[in-house]
Structure formats: structure tokens, C-alpha cells
Steps between C-alpha positions, in 0.01 A plus 500: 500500500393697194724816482226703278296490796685384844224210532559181594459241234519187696626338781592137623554352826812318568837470570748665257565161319473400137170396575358779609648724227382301291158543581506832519636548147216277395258759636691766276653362203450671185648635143672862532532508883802605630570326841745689743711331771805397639744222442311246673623161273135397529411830272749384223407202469125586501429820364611527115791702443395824264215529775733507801646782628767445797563864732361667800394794297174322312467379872426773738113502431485069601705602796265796622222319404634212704546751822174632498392137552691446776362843603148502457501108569700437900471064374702575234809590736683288689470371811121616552285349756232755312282250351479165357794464195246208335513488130126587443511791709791623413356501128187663622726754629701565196160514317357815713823669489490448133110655454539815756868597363215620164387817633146519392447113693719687829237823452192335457567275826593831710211629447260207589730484800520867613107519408436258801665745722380754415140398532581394870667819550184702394245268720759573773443896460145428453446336815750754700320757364137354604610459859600834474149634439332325786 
């Protein structure tokens, strides 16, 4: 997650295994990042040192980010008979989430959406109002 901007950066599917971590830090890996986390021994021994910060308080945005997943996304919770938990569509998923959480993408989509309705609404009143007349 990029504090500057509460976005997600980029996301891996996995367990929470070396592996997986490490893939993930492959996706973001970079000069002058600083990477905050807990004291997982898979972060020390991955993440270099002067870029690794170990607390809850550089933590609270991951975690909220985190539980608006699980929020905004019922396959992300345990236990869900909500929909299919496959890899692929679980990506998918994640990728949606990640393009309306940008307001402008959210706005542009509510409108196309609400514009549908509305149009019905009117031919509704239209034809309501023609039986009225006859």
C-alpha cells in the first residue's frame, strides 16, 4: 500500500509463506522505499534492514485497507459459500475492487449505471401518462 495515496500497489495470492512474500516483494522492490510490518521472521530475512520498519503504527492503513477487502469483497472472509474462492476469480475480484476504490473510475460507472434507470423510469411515466390521456 502506498501511504501518499492509500492505493494498493500490488497484491499476490497465496498462503503467508516465504514464497508468497517473496513474490510479492518482487512486485514492489525498490531503492528508498520504506516497507512497514511486523515481526514476521520471513520479513527479516527478506526485506533489507534500513528499509524495514517493525510496529503497528506504520500498519494501520494495510490493516484498514485489508478490512475493506473483506468488506466490499464477502470471498475474502471466511467460511463463505458466497462464490467460487478460485484463484483467477478471486484475482479478477481484487482487480475491480482495485479500479472502483479511484473515484473518477467508481463515478463514471454510476452514472452509465443510474443512466439506464433512469431512461426506463422516464418511458415508464411516458407510457403511464399516455394511458392516461385516452
Amino acid at each position: 500500500m502506498d501511504r501518499a495515496d492509500n492505493r494498493t500497489v500490488a497484491w499476490t495470492l497465496g498462503n503467508r509463506n516465504a514464497a508468497t512474500f517473496k513474490e510479492l516483494y518482487s512486485k514492489v522492490k525498490g531503492k528508498g522505499r520504506t516497507y512497514f510490518a511486523d515481526d514476521w521472521d520471513v520479513y527479516r530475512k527478506v526485506l533489507p534492514k534500513q528499509q524495514h520498519i517493525i510496529g503497528k503504527s506504520g500498519t494501520i492503513a494495510i490493516e484498514r485497507d485489508n478490512s475493506n477487502t473483506r468488506h466490499y469483497l464477502a470471498r475474502m472472509t471466511r467460511r463463505t459459500k458466497v462464490v467460487s474462492k478460485s484463484v483467477k476469480m478471486v484475482d479478477l475480484s481484487l482487480r475491480l475492487l482495485d479500479y472502483f476504490m479511484i473515484p473518477d473510475n467508481y463515478k463514471l460507472w454510476q452514472e452509465r449505471f443510474l443512466s439506464v434507470f433512469s431512461i426506463t423510469l422516464l418511458s415508464i411515466n411516458i407510457g403511464f401518462y399516455n394511458c392516461l390521456k385516452h
